[in-house]
N, CA, C and O atoms as a DFTB+ gen file, in Angstrom:
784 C
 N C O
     1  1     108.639     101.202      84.138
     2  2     109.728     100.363      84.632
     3  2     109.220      99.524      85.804
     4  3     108.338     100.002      86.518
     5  1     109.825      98.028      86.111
     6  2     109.340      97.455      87.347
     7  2     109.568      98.008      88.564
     8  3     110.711      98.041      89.020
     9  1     108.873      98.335      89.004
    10  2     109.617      98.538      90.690
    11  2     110.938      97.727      90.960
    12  3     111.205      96.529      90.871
    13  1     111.630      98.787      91.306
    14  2     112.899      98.105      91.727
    15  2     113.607      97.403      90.259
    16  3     114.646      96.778      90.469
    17  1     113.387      97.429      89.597
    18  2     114.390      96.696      88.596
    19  2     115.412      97.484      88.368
    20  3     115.338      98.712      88.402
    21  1     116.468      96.814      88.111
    22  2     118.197      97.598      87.991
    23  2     118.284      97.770      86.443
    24  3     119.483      97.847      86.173
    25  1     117.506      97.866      85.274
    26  2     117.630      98.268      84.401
    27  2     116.223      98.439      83.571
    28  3     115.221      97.735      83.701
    29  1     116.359      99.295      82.889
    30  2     115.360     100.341      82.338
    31  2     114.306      99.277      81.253
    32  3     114.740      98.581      80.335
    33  1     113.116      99.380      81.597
    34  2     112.344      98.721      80.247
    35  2     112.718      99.292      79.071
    36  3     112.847     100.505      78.902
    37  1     112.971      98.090      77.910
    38  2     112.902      98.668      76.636
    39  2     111.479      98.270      75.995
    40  3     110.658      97.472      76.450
    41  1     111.412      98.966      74.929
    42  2     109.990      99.138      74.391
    43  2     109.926      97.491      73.355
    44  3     110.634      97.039      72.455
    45  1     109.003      97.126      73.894
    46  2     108.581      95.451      73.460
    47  2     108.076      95.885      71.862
    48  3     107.063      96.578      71.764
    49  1     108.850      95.434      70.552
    50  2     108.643      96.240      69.614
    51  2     108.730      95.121      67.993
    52  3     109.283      94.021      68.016
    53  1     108.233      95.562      67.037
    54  2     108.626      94.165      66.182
    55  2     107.284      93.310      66.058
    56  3     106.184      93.717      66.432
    57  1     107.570      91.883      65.393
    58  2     106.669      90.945      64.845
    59  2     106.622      90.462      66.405
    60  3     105.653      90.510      67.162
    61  1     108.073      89.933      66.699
    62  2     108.393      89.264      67.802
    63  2     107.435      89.531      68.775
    64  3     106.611      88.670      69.083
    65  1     107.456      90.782      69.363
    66  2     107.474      91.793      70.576
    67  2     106.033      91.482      70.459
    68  3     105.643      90.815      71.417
    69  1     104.964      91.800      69.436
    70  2     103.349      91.522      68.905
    71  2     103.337      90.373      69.615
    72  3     102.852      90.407      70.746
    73  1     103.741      89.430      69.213
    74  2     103.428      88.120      69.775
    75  2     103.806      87.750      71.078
    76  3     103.297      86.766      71.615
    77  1     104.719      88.500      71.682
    78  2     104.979      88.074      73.195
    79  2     103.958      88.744      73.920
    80  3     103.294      88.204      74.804
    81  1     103.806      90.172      73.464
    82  2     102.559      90.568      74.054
    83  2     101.174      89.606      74.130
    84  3     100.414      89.435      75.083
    85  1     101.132      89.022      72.716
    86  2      99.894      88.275      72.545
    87  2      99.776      87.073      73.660
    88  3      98.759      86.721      74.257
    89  1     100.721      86.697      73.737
    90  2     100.868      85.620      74.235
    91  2     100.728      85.481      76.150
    92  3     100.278      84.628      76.915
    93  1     101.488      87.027      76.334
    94  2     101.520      87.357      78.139
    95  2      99.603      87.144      78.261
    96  3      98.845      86.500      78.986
    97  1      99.474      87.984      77.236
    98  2      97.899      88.523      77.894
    99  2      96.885      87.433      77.658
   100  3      95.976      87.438      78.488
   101  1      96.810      86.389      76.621
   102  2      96.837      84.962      76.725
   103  2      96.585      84.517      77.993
   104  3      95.529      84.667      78.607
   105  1      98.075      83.691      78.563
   106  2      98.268      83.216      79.793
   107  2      97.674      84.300      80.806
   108  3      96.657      83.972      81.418
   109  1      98.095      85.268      80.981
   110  2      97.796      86.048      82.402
   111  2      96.813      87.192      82.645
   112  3      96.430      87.688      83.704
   113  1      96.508      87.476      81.380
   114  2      95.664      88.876      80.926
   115  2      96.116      90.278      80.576
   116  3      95.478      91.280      80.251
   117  1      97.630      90.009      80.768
   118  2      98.212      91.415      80.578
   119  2      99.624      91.416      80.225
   120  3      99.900      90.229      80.055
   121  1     100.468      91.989      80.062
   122  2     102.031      91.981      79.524
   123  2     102.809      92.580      81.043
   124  3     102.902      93.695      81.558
   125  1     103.284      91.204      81.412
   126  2     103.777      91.700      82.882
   127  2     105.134      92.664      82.579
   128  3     106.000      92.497      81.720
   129  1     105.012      93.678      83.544
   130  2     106.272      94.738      83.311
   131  2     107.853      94.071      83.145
   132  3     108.722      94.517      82.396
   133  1     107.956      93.118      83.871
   134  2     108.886      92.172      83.749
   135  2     109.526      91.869      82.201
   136  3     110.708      91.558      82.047
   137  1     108.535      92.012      81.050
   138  2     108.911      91.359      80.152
   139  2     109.721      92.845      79.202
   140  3     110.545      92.759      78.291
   141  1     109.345      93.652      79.592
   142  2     110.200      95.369      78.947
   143  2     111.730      95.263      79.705
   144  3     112.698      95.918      79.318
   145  1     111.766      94.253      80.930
   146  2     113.119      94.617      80.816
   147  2     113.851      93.279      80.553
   148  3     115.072      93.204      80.416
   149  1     113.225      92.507      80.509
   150  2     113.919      91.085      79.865
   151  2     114.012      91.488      78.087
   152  3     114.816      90.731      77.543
   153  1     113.511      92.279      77.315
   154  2     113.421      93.036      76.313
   155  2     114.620      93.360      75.638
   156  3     114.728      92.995      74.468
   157  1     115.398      93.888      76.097
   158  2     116.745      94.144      76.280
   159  2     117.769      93.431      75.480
   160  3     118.753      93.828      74.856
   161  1     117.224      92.201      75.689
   162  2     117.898      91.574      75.117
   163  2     116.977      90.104      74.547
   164  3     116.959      89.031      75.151
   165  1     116.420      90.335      73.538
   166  2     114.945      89.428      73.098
   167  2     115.857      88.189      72.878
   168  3     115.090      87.417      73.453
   169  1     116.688      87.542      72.574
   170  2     117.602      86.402      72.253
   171  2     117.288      85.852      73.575
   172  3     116.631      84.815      73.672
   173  1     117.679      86.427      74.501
   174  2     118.007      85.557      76.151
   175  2     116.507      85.346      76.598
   176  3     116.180      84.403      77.319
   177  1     115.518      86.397      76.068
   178  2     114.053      86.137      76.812
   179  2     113.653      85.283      75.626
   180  3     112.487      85.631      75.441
   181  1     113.867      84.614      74.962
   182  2     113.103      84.528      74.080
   183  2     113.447      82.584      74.100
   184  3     112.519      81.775      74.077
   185  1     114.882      82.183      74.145
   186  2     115.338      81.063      74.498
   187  2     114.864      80.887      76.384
   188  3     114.326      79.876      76.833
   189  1     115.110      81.717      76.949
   190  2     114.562      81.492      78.369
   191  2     112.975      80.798      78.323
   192  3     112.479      79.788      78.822
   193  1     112.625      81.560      77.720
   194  2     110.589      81.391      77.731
   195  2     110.600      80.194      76.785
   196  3     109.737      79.349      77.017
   197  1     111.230      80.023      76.002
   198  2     110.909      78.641      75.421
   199  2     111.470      77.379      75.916
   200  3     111.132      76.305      75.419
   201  1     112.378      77.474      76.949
   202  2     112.414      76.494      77.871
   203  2     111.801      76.145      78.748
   204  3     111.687      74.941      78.981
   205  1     111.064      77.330      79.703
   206  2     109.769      77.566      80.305
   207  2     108.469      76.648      79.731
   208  3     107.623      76.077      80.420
   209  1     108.582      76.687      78.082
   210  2     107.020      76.400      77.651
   211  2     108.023      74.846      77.662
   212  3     107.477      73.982      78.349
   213  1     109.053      74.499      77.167
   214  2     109.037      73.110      77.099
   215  2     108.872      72.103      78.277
   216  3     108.793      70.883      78.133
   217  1     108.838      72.658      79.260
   218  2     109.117      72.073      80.564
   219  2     107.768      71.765      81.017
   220  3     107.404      70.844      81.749
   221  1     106.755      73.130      80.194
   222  2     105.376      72.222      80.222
   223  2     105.092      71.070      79.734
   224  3     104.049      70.706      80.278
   225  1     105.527      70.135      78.850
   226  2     105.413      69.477      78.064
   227  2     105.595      67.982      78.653
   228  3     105.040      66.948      78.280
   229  1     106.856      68.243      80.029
   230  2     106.748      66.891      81.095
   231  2     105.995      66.709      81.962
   232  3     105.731      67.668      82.688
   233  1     105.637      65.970      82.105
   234  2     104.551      64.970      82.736
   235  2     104.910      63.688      83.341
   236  3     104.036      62.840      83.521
   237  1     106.272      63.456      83.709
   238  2     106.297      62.208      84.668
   239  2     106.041      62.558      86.335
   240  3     105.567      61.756      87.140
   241  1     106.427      63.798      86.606
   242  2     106.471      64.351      87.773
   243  2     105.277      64.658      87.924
   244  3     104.966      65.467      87.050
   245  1     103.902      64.269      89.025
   246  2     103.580      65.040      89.157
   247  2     102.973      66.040      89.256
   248  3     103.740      66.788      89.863
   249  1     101.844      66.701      89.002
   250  2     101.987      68.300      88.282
   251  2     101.810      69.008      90.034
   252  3     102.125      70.186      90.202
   253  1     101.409      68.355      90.960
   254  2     101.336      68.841      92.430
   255  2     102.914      68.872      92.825
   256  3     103.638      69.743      93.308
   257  1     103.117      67.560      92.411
   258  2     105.187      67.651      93.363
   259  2     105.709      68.862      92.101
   260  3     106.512      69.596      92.677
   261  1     105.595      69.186      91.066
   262  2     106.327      69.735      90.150
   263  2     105.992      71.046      90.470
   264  3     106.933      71.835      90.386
   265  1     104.885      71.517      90.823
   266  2     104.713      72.796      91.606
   267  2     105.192      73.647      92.746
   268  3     105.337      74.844      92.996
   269  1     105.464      71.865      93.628
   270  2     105.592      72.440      94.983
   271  2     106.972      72.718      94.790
   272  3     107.424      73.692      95.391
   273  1     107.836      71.954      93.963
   274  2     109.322      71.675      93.984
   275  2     109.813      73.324      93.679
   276  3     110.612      74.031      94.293
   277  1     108.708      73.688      92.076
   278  2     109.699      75.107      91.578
   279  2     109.155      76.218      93.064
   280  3     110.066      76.898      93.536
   281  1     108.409      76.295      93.416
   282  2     107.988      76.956      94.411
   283  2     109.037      76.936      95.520
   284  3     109.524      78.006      95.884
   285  1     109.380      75.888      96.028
   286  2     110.161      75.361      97.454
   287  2     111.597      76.049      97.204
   288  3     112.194      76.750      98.021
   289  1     112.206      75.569      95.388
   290  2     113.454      76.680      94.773
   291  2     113.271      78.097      94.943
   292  3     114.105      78.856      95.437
   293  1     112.032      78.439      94.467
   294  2     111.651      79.262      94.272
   295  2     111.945      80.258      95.667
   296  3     112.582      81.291      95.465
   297  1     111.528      79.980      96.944
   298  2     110.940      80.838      98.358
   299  2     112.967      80.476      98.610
   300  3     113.628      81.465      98.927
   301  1     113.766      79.057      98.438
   302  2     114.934      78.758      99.139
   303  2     115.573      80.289      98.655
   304  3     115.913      81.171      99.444
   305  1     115.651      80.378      97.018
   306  2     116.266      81.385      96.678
   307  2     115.937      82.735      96.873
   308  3     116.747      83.623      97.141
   309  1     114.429      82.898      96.696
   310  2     114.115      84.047      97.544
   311  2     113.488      85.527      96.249
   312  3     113.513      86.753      96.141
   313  1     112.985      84.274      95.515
   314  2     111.852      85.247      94.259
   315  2     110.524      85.363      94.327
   316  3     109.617      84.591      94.014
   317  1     110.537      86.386      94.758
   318  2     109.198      86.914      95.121
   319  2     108.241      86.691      93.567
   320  3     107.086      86.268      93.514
   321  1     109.120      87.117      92.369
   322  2     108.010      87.137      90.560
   323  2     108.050      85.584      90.966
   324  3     106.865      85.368      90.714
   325  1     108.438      84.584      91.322
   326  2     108.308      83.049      90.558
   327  2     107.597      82.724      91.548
   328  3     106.715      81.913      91.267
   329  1     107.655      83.119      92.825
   330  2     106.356      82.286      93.595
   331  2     105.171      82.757      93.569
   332  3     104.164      82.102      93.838
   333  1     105.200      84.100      93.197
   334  2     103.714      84.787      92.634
   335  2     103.161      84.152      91.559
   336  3     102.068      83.609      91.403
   337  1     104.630      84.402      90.448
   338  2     103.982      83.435      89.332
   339  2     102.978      81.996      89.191
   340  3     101.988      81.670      88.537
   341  1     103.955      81.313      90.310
   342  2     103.570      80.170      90.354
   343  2     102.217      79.345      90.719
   344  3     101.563      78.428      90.222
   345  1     102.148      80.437      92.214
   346  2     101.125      80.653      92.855
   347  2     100.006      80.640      91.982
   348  3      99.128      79.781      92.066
   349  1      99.998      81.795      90.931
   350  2      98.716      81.811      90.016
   351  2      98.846      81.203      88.939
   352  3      98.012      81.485      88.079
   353  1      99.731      80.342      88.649
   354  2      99.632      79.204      87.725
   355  2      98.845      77.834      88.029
   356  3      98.133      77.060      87.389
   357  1      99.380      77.947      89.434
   358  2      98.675      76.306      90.026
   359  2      97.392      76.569      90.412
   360  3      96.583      75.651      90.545
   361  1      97.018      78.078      90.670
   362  2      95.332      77.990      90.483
   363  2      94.974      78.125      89.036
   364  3      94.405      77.124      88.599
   365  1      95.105      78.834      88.407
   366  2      94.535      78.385      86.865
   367  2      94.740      77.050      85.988
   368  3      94.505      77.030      84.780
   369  1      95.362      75.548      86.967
   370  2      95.627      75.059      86.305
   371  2      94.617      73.831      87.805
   372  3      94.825      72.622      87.700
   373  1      94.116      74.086      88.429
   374  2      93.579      73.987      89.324
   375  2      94.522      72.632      90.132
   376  3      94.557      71.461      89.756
   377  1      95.041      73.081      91.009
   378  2      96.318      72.366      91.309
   379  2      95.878      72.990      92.576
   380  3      95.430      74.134      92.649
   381  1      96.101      71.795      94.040
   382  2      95.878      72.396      95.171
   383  2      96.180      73.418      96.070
   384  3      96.810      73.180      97.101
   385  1      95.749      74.648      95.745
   386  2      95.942      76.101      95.942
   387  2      96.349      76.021      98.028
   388  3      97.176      76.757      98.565
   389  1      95.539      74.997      98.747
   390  2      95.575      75.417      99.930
   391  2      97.395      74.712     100.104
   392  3      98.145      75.338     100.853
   393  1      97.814      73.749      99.553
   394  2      98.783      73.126      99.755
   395  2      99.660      73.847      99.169
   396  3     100.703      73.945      99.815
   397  1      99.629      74.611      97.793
   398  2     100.287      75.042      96.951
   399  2     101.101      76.724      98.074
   400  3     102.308      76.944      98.168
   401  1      99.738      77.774      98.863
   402  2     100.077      78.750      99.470
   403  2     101.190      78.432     100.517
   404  3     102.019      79.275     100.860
   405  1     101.142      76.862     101.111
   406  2     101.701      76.643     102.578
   407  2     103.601      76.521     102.209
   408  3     104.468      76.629     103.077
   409  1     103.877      76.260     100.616
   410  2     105.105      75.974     100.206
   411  2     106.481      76.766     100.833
   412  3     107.602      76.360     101.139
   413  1     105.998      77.747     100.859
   414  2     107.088      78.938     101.552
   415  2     107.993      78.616     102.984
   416  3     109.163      78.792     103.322
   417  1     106.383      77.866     103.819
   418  2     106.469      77.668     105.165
   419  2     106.183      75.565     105.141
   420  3     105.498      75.010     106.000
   421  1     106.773      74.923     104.170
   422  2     106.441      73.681     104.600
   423  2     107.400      72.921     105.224
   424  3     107.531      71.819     104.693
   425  1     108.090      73.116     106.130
   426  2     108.946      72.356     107.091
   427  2     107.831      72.812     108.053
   428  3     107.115      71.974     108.602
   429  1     107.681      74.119     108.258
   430  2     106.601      73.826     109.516
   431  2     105.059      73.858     109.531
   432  3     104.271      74.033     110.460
   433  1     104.819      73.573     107.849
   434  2     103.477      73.171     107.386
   435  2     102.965      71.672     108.024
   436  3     103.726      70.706     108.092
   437  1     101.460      71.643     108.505
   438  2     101.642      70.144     108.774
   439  2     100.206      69.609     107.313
   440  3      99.527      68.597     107.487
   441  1     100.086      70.217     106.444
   442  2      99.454      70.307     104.946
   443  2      99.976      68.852     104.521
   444  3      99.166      67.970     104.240
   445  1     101.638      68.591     104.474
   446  2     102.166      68.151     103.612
   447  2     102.306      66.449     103.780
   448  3     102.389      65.860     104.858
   449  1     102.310      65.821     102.420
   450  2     102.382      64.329     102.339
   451  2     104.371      64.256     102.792
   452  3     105.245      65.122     102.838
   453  1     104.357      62.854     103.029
   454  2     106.165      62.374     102.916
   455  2     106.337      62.936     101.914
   456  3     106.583      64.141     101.881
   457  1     106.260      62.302     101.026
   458  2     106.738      62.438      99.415
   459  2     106.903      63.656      99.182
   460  3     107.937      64.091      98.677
   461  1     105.565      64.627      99.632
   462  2     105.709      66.047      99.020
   463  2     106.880      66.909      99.436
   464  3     107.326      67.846      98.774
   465  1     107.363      66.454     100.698
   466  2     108.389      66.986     101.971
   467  2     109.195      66.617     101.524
   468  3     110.131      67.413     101.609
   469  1     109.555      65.292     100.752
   470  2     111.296      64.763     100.203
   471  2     111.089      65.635      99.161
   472  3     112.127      66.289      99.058
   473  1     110.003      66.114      98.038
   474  2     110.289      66.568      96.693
   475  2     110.912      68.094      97.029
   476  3     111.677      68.738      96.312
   477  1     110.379      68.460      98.277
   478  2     110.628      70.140      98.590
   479  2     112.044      70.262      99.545
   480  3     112.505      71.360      99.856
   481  1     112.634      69.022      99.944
   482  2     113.774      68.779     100.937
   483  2     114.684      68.862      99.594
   484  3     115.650      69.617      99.476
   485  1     114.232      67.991      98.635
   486  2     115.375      67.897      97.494
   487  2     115.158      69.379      96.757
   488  3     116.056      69.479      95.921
   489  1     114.450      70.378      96.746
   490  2     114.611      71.264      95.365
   491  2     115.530      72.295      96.472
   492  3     116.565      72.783      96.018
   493  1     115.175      72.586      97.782
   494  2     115.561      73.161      98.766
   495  2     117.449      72.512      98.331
   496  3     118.202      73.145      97.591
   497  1     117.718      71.546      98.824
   498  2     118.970      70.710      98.285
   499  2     119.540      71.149      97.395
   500  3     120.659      71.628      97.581
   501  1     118.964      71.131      96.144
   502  2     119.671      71.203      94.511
   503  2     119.713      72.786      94.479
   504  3     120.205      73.483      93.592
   505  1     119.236      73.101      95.368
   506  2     119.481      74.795      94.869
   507  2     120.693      75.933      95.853
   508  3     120.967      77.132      95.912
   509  1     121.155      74.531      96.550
   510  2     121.342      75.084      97.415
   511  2     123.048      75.728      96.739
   512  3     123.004      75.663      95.510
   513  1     124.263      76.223      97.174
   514  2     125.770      76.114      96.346
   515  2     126.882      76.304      97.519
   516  3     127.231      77.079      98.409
   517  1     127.176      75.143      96.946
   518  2     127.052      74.172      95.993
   519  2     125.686      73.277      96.056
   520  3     125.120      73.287      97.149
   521  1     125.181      72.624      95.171
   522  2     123.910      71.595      95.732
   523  2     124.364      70.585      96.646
   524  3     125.525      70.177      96.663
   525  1     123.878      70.371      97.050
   526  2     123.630      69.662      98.426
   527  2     122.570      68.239      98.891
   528  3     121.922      68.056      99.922
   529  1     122.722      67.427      97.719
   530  2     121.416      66.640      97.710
   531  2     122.087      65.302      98.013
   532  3     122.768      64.969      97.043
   533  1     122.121      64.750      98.634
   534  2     122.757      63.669      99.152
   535  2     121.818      62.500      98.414
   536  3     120.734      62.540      97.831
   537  1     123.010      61.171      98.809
   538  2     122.498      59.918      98.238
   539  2     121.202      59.302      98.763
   540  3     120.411      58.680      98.054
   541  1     121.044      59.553     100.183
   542  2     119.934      59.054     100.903
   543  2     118.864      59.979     100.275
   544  3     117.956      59.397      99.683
   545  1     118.840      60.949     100.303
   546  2     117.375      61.888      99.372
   547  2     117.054      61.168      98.248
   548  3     115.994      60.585      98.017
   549  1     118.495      61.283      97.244
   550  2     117.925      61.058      96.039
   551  2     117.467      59.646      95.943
   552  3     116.694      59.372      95.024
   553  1     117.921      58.507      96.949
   554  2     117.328      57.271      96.955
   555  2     116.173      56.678      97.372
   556  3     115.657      55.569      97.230
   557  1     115.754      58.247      98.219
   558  2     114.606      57.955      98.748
   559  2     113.256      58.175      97.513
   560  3     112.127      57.686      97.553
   561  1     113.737      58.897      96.681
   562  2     112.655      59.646      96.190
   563  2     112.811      59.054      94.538
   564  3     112.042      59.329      93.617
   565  1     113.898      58.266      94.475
   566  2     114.045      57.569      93.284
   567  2     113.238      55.968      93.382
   568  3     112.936      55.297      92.395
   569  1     112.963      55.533      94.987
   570  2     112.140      54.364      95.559
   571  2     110.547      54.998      95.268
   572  3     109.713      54.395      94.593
   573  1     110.383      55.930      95.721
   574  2     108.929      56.916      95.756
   575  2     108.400      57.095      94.647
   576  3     107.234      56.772      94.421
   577  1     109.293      57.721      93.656
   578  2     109.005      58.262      92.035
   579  2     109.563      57.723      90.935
   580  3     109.041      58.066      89.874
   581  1     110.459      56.990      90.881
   582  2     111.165      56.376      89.660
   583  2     112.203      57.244      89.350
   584  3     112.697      58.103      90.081
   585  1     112.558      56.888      87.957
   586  2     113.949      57.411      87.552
   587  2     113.881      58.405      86.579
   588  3     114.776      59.230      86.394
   589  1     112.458      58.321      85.723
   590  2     111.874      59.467      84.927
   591  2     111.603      60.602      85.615
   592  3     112.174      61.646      85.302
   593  1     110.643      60.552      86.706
   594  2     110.165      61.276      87.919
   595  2     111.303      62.038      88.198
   596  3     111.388      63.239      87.939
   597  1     112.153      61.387      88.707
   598  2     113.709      62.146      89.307
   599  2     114.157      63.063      88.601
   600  3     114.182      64.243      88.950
   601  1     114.650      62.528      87.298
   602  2     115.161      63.789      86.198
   603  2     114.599      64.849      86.116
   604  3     114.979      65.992      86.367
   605  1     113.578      64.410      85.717
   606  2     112.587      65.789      85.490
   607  2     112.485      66.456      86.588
   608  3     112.579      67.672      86.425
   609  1     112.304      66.057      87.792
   610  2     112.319      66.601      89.414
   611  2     113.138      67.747      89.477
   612  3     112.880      68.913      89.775
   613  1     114.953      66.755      88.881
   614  2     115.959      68.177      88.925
   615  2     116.100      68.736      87.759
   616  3     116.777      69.763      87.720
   617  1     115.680      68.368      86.878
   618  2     115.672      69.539      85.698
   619  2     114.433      70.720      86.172
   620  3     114.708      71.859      85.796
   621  1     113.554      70.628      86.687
   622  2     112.649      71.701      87.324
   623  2     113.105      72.456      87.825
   624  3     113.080      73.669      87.618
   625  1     113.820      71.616      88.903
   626  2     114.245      72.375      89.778
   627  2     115.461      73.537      89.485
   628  3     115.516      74.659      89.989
   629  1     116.505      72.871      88.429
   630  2     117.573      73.393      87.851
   631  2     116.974      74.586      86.946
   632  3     117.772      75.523      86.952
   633  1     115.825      74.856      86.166
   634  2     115.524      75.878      85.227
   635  2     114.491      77.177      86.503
   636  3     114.136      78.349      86.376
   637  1     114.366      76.272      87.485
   638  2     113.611      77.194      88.524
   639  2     115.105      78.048      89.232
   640  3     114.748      78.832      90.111
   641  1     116.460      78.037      89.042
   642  2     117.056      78.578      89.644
   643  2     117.493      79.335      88.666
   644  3     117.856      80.480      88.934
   645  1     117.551      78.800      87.202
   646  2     118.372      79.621      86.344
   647  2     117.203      80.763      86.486
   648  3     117.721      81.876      86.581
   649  1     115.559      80.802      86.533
   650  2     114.864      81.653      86.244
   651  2     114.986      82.457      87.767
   652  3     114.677      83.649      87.775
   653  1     115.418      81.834      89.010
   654  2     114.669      82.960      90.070
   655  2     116.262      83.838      90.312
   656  3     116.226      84.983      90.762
   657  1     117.451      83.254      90.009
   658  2     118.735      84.057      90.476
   659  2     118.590      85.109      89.072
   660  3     118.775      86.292      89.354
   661  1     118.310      84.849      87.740
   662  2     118.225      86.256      86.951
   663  2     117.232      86.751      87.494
   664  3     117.744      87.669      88.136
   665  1     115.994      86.793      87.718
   666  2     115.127      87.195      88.023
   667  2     115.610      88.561      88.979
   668  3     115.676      89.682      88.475
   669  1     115.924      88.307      90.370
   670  2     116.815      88.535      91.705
   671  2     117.787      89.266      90.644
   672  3     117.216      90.250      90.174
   673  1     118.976      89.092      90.172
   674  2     120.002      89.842      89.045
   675  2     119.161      91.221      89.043
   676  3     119.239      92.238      89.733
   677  1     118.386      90.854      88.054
   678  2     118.045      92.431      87.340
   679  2     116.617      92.863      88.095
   680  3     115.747      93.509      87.512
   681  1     116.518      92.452      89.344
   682  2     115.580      92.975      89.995
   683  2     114.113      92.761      89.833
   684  3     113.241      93.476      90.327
   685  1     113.977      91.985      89.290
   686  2     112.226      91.763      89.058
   687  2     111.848      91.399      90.272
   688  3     112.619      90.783      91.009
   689  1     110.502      91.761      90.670
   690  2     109.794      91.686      91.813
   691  2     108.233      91.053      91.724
   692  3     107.879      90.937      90.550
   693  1     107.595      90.778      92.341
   694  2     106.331      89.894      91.716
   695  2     105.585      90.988      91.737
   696  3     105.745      92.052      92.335
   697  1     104.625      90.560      90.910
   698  2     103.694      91.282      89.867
   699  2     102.451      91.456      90.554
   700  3     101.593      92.276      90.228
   701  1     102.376      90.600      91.587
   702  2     100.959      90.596      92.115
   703  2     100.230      90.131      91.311
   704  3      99.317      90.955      91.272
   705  1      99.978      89.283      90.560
   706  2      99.388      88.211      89.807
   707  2      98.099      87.342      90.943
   708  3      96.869      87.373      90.971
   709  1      99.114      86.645      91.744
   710  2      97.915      85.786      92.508
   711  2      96.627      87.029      93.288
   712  3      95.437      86.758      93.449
   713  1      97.204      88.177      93.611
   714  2      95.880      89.291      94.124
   715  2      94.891      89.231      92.861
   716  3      93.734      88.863      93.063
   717  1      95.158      89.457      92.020
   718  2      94.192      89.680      90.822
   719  2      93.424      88.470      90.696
   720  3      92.600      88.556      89.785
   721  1      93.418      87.284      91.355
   722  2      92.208      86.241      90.776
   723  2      92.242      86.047      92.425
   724  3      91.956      84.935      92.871
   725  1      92.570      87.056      93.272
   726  2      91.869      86.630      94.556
   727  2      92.416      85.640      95.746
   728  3      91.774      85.463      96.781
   729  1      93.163      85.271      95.585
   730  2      93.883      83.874      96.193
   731  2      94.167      84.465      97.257
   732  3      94.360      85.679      97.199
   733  1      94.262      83.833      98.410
   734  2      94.857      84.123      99.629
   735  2      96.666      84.097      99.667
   736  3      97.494      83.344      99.154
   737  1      96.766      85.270     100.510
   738  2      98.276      85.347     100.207
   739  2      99.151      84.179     101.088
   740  3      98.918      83.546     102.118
   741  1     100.312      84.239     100.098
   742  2     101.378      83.020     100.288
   743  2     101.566      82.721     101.733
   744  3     101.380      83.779     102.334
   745  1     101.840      81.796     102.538
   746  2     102.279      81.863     104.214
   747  2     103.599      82.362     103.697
   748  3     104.027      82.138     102.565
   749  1     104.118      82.962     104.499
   750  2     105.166      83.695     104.879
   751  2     106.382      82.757     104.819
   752  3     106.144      81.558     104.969
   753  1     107.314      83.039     104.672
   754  2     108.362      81.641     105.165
   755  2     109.166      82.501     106.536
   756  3     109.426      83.699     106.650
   757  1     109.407      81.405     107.429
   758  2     109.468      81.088     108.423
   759  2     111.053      82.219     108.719
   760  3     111.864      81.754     107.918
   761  1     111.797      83.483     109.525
   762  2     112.837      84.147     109.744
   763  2     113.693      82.924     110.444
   764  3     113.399      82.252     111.433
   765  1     114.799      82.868     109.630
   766  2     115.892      82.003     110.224
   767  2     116.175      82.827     111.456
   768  3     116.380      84.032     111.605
   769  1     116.125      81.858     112.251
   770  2     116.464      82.168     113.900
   771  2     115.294      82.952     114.899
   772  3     115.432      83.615     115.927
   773  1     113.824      82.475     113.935
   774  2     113.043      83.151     114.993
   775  2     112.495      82.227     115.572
   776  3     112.076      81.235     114.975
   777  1     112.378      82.460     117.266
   778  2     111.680      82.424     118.503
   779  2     113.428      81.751     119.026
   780  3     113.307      81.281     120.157
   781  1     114.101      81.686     118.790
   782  2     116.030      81.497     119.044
   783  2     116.083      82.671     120.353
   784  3     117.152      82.937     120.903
């Protein structure tokens, strides 16, 4: 069972189950525990992960702002599996790992481009609830990136919340993924109200 998860792995089982296995250890080298309790119910993991793979498939954003953005959702909401995940996605996909670690802490990162700071001001924004993304953001970054860029920006950002609040739900916790290829760990994000 995952550490901490609020419901019990079921046994990954079937044609299906073969191939998700095939597929974890593929991408990551192993069948993250995560996926025995998303199991449960193979319909919801199974449409979830294939929205996941389609989202690989855009390319107007990006692939540095599209990182930093699910990441920036990612630390606002507070998922430890998706910024791990992520973390060791953008190094195997060799995506700037020193910029990529500082995401947690980039308001008081000084790493970061304008642009990269509006893309992480807006996912911070859209995730927020209600969202919270005002006209001046989105105009800024619709002048910066276009109108393709944008969509895709908040559709990232929007499937990065549906994935980190279930995630958070049924308790998944990160996997420790980025330790295993070595990466230096994430900066910390910053305690609301410290040195106050």
């Amino acid at each position: 069972m995952t550490v901490n998860a609020r419901i019990p792995n079921a046994e990954v089982d079937g044609l299906y189950g073969a191939v998700v296995k095939m597929a974890a250890r593929k991408m990551i080298g192993r069948v993250p525990d995560s996926v025995g309790v998303l199991w449960n119910n193979p319909a919801v993991m199974k449409d979830a992960m294939g929205i996941g793979r389609k989202t690989e498939h855009w390319h107007e954003l990006d692939a540095n702002l599209a990182s930093y953005a699910a990441m920036a959702a990612a630390a606002f909401i507070g998922c430890s599996f998706c910024l791990d995940f992520n973390y060791f996605t953008a190094h195997n996909r060799g995506l700037d790992e020193a910029k990529v670690r500082e995401v947690p802490r980039w308001r008081d990162s000084t790493v970061f481009r304008p642009v990269e700071r509006l893309v992480m001001e807006y996912a911070e924004a859209a995730s927020q609830t209600p969202p919270a993304v005002t006209d001046e953001l989105s105009d800024a970054l619709l002048a910066e990136l276009g109108a393709p860029a944008l969509v895709e920006l908040a559709a990232r950002v929007a499937f990065m919340n549906m994935s980190a609040r279930m995630n958070i739900a049924l308790g998944i916790r990160s996997e420790h993924f980025a330790d295993a290829c070595g990466l230096a760990p994430l900066a910390e994000r910053p305690t609301v109200g410290a040195g106050e």
